[in-house]
C-alpha positions as CSV (number, residue, x, y, z in Angstrom):
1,X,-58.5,-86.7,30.2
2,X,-62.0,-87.1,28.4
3,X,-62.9,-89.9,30.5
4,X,-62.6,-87.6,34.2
5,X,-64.3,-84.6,32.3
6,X,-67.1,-86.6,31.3
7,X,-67.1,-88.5,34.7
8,X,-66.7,-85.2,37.0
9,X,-69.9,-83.9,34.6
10,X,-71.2,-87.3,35.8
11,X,-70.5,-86.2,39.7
12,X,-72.2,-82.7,39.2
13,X,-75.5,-84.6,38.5
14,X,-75.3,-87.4,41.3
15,X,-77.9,-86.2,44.0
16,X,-75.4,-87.9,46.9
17,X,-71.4,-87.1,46.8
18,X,-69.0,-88.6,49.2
19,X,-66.3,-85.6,49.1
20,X,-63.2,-86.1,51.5
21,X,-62.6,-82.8,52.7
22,X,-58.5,-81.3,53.7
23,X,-57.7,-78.7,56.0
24,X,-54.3,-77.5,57.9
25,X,-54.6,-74.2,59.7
26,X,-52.4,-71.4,60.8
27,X,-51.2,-73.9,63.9
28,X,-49.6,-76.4,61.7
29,X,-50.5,-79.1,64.0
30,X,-51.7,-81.3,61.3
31,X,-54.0,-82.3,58.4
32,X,-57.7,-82.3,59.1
33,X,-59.4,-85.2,57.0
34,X,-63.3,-85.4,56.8
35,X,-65.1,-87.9,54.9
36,X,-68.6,-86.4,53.8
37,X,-72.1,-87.3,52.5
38,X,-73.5,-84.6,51.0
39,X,-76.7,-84.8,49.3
40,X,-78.5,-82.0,47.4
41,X,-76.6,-78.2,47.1
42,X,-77.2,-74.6,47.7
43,X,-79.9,-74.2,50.8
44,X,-81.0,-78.1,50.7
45,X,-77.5,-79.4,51.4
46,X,-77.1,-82.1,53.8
47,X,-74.2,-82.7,54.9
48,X,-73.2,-85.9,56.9
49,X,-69.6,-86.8,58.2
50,X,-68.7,-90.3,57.9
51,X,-65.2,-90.0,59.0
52,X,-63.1,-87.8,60.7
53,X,-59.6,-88.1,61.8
54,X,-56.8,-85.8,62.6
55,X,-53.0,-86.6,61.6
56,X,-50.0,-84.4,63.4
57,X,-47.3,-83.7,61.5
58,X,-44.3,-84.9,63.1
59,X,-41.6,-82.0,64.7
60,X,-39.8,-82.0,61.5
61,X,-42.4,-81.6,59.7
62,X,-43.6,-78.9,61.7
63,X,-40.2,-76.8,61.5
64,X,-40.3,-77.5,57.6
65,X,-43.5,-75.8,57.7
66,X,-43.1,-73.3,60.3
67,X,-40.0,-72.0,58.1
68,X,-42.1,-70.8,55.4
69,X,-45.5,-69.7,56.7
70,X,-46.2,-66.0,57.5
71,X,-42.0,-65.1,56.6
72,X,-41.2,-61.9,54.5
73,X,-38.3,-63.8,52.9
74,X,-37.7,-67.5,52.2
75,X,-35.6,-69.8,50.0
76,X,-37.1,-70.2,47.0
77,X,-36.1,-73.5,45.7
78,X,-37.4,-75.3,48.9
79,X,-40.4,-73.7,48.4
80,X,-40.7,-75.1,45.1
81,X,-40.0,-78.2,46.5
82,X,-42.7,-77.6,49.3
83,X,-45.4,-77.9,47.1
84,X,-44.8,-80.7,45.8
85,X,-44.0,-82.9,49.1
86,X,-47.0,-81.5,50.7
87,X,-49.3,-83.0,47.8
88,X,-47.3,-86.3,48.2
89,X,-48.0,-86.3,51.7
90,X,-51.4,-85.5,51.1
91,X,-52.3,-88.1,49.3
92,X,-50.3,-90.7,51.4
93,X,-52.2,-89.3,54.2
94,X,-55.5,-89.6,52.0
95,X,-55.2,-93.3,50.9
96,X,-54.2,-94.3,54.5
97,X,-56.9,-92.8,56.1
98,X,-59.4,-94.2,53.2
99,X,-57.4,-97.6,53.8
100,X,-58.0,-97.3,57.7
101,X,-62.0,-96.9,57.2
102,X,-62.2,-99.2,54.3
103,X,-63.3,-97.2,51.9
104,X,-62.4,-97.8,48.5
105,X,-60.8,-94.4,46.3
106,X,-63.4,-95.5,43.5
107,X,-66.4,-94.8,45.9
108,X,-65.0,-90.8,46.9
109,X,-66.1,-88.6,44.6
110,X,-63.6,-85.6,44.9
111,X,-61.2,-84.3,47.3
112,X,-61.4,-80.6,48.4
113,X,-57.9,-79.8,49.2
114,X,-57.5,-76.4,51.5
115,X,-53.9,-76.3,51.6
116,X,-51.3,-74.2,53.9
117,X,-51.3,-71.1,53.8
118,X,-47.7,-69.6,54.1
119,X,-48.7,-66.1,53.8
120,X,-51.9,-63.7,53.9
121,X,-51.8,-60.4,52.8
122,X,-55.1,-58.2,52.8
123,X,-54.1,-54.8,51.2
124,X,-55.8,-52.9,54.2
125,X,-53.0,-54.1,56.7
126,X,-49.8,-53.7,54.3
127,X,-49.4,-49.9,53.3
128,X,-46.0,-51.0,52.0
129,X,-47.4,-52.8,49.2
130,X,-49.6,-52.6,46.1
131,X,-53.1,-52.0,47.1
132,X,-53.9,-55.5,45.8
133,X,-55.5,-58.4,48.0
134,X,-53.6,-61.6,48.2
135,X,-52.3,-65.1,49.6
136,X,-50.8,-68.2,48.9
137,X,-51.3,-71.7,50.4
138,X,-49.4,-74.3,48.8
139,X,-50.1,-78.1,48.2
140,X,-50.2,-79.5,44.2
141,X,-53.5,-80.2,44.0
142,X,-52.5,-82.5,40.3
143,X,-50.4,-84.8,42.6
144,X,-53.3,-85.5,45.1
145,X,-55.2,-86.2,42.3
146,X,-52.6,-88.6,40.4
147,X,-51.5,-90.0,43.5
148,X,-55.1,-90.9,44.9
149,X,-56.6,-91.4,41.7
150,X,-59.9,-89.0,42.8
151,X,-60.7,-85.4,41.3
152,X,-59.2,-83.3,43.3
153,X,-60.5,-79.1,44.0
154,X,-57.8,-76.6,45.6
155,X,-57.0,-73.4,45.8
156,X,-60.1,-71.7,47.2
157,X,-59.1,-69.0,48.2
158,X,-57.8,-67.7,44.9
159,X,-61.6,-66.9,43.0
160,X,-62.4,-64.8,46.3
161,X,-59.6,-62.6,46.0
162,X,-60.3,-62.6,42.1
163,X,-64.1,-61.8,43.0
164,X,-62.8,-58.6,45.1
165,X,-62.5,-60.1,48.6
166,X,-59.7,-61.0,51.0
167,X,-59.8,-64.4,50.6
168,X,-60.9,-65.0,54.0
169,X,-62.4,-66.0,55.8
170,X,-64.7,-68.5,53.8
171,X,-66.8,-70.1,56.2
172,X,-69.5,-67.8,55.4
173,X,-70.7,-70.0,52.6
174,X,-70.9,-73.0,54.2
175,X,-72.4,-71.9,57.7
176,X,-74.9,-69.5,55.7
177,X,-75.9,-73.0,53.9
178,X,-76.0,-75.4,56.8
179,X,-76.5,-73.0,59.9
180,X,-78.9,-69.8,58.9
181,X,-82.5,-70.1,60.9
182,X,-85.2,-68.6,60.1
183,X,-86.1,-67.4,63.9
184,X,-82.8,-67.3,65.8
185,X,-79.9,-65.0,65.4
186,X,-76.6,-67.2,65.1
187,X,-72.9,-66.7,65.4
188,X,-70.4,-69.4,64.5
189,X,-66.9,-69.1,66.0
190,X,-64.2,-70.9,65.0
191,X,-60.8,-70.1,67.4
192,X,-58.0,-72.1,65.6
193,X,-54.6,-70.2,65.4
194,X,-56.6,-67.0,63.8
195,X,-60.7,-66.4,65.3
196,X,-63.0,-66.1,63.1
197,X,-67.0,-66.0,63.3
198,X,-69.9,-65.9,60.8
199,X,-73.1,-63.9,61.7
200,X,-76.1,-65.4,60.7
201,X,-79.1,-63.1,61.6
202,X,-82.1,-64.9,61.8
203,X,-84.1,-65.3,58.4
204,X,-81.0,-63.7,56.6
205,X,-79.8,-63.8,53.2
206,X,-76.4,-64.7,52.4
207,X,-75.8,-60.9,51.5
208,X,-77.6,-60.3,55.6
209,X,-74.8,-62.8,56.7
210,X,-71.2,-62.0,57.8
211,X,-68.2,-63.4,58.1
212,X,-64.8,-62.3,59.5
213,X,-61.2,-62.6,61.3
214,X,-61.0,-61.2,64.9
215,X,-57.5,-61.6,65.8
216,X,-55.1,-63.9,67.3
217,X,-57.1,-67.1,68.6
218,X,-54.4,-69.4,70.1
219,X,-51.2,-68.4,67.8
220,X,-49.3,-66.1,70.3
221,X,-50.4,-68.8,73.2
222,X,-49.3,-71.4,70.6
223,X,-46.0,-69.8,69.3
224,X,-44.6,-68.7,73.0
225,X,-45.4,-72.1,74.3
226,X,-42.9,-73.9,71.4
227,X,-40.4,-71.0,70.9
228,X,-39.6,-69.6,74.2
229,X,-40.9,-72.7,76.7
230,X,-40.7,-75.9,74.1
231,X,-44.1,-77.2,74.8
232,X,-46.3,-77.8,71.9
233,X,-49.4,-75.4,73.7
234,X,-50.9,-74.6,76.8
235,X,-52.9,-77.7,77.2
236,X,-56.4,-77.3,78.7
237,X,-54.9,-73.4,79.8
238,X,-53.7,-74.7,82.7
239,X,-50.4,-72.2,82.5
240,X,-52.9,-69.5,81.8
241,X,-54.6,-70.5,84.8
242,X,-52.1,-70.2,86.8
243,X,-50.8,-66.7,85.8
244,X,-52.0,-62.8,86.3
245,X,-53.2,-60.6,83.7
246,X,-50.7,-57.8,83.0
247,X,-52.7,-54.5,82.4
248,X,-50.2,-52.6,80.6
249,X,-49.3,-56.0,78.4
250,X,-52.6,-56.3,77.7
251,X,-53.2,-52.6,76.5
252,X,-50.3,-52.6,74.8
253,X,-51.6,-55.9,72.7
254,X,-55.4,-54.3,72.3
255,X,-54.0,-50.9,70.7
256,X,-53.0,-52.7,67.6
257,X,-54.8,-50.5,64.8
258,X,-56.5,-53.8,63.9
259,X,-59.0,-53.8,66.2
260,X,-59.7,-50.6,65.3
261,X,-60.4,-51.6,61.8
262,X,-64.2,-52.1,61.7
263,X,-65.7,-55.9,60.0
264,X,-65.6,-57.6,58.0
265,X,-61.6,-57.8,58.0
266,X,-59.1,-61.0,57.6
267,X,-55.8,-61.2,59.1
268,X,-53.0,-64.2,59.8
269,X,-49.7,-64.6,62.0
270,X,-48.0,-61.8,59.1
271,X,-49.3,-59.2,61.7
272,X,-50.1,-61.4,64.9
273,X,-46.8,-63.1,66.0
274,X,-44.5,-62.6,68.4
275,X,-42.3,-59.4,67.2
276,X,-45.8,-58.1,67.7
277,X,-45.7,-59.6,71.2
278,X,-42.1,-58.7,71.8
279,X,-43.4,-54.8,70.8
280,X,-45.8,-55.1,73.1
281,X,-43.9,-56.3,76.3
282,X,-41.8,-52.8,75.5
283,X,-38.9,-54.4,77.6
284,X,-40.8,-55.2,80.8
285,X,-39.6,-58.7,82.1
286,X,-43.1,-60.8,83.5
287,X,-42.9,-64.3,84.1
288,X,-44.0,-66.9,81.7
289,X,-46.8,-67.8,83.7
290,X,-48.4,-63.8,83.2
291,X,-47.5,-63.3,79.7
292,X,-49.5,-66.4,78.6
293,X,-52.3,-65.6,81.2
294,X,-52.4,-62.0,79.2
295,X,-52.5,-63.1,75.9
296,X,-54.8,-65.4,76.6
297,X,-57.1,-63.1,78.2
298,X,-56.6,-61.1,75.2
299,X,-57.8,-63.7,72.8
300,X,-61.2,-63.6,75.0
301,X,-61.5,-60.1,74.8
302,X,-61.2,-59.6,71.4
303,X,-63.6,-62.5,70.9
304,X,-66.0,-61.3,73.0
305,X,-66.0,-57.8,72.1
306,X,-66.9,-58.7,68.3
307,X,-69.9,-61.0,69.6
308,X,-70.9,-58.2,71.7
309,X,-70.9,-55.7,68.9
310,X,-73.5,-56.9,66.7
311,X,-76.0,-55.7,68.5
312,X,-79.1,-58.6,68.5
313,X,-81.2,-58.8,71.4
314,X,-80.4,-62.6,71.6
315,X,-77.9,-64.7,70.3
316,X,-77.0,-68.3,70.2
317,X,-73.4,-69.4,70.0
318,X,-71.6,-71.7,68.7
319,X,-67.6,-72.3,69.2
320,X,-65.4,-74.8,66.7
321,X,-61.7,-74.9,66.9
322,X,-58.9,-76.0,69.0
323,X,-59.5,-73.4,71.3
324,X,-62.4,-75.2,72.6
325,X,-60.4,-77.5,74.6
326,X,-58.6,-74.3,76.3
327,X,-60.6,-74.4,79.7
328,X,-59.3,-71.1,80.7
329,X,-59.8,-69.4,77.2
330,X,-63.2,-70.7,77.0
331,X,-64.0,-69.9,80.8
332,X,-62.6,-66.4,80.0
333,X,-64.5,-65.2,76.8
334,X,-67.5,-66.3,78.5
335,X,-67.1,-64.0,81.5
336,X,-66.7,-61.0,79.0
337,X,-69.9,-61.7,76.8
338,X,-73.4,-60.2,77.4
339,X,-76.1,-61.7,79.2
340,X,-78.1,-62.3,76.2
341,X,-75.3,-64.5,74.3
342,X,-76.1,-68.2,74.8
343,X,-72.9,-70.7,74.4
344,X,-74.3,-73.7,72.5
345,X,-72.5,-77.1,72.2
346,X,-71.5,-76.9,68.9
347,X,-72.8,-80.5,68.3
348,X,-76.2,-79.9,68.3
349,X,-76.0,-78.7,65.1
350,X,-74.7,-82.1,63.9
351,X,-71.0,-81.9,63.3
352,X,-68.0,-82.9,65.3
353,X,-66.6,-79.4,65.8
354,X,-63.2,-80.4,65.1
355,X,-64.5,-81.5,62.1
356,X,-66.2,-78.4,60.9
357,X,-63.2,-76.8,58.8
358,X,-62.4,-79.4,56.6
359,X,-66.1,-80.4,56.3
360,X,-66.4,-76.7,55.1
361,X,-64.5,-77.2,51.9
362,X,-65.7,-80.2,51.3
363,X,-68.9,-78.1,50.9
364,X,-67.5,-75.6,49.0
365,X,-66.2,-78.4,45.9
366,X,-69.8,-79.6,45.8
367,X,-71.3,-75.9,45.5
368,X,-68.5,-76.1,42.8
369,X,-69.7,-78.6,40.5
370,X,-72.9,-79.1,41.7
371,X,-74.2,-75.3,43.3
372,X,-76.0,-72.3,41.4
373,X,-75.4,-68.6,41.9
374,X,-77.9,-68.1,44.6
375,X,-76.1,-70.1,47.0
376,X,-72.2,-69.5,46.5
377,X,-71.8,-66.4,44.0
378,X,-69.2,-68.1,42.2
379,X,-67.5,-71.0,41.7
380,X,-64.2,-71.7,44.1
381,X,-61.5,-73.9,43.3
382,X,-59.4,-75.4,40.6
383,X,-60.3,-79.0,39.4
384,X,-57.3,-81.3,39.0
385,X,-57.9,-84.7,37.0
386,X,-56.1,-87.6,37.6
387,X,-55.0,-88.5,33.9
């Protein structure tokens, strides 16, 4: 145990860290692994990724998964149990990927592990419970570290809520580090199964910044697809594309008190899932085709409104997430944004977008260990040692 404190001290000092970075989002379609050079911390960070792959989890996998995340009630021993065989998985997943590049474990320098999150529960959107901020992602960050042999940070979200916050989202940090200019106004989006976008006013501080949920981003698409039609998603949008928007659906969806709520908020498939959609559709019978057309549309609204509410003269932005491959979606959100917003491709700034996520918290370990107060306020993650 002496020997990894002394070498993760060691790590804090090296100018250059190769940090493999984990992330699995709300979609459960499977584990994000980025391999990335970072050199320096706080507002000189460079951050380079080497490698980047995508593994699905397989359909029983999946259900496994989908059986625990955003549920008021579960079975508690497989849940246990759940923890532990994600961070075996993990750190199979890890060393195969590491095998697959050829990189040796010795050369990676720590592992920043995001986890699942099974449940998220700002205290703004639950009157029913204690007025206390909270959420759980799983994964055992001490068997990805045992099993990998590489210092491994999880739990993230954790200090956040600790600090006062939500716990979401946590971009902020990282696209305040990476992406703030000091002459154009920036916005970040990031439409995986929840939106998301940072704001990153030109010349800001981190303080200026913002970052926050928006709603659904392609969950209800996502979870109507597999549970009602038994297709994984709408691929491209192409059944959204072929649909009508439903005017009373889609008023129905945009009354949610949500979206009256104003930002910064954070938010997850607790509230955003289809009992909400089945409340919405108040008994009226539309074809598939219309009801994924209408949700879709309403993804691009409440997108677009957010954008359209800060209020800059000009804006440049900047879209990660799977939802960039939904033609329709993106085609949509576009026709609903001002004139002044400019849609940038996201890889000018230098980062596979797919990529970005788990890039993020590979980030957010080296602000960690290696980071000062004037660039993340306070230190995220708990360390796990191999020995």
């Amino acid at each position: 145990m002496k020997t990894d404190i002394i070498k993760l001290a060691t790590i804090a000092e090296k100018k250059t860290k190769y940090i493999v970075g984990l992330m699995s989002g709300t979609s459960l379609d499977g584990l994000d692994i980025a391999l990335c050079k970072i050199e320096g911390a706080g507002k000189s960070t460079q951050l380079t990724v080497e490698q980047f792959t995508t593994i699905e989890y397989n359909p029983s996998q999946k259900q496994l998964l989908g059986e625990h995340a955003s549920k008021s009630q579960v079975n508690l021993k497989t849940l246990c149990q759940l923890n532990a065989w994600l961070g075996e998985l993990y750190a199979s997943l890890i060393n195969n990927a590491l095998k697959e590049w050829q990189v040796a474990a010795d050369t990676v320098d720590l592992i920043a592990s995001h986890g699942q999150t099974l449940y998220h529960c700002p205290k703004q959107a639950f009157a029913d419970v204690e007025k206390l901020n909270s959420t759980l992602q799983i994964v055992d960050g001490d068997i990805i570290a045992a099993k990998t042999n590489i210092i491994t940070i999880a739990d993230f979200r954790q200090k956040h809520i600790a600090k006062g916050y939500e716990g979401a989202p946590l971009v902020q940090y990282g696209d305040y580090l990476l992406y703030s200019h000091t002459s154009i106004d920036r916005v970040l989006l990031n439409i995986g199964g929840i939106s998301n976008l940072t704001y990153l006013p030109k010349n800001c501080t981190l303080t200026q910044s913002m970052s926050s949920d928006l709603g659904p981003g392609n969950t209800l698409v996502d979870q109507y697809c597999r549970h009602v039609l038994g297709l994984p998603f709408d691929e491209n949008g192409e059944i959204a594309s072929s649909g009508k928007i439903q005017l009373p659906f889609l008023e129905a969806l945009l009354s949610h008190e949500f979206f009256d709520m104003p930002l910064p908020k954070s938010t997850g498939q607790e509230l955003f899932n289809q009992t909400f959609v089945h409340h919405a559709l108040d008994g009226k019978d539309y074809n598939h085709e219309d009801i994924i057309t209408t949700l879709t549309e309403f993804t691009a609204i409440t997108v677009a409104n957010a954008v359209n509410e800060l209020g800059t003269t000009e804006l440049e932005l900047y879209v990660s997430g799977g939802g960039i491959h939904n033609v329709f979606l993106m085609a949509r959100i576009e026709s609903h944004l001002n004139n002044r917003v400019l849609i940038k491709d996201f890889s000018q700034l230098g980062i596979n977008p797919d990529a970005k996520e788990a890039a993020l918290f590979a980030l957010l370990a080296n602000e960690t260990v290696s980071g000062g107060s004037d660039a993340l306020p306070f230190s995220m993650g708990k360390i796990s040692l191999p020995t």
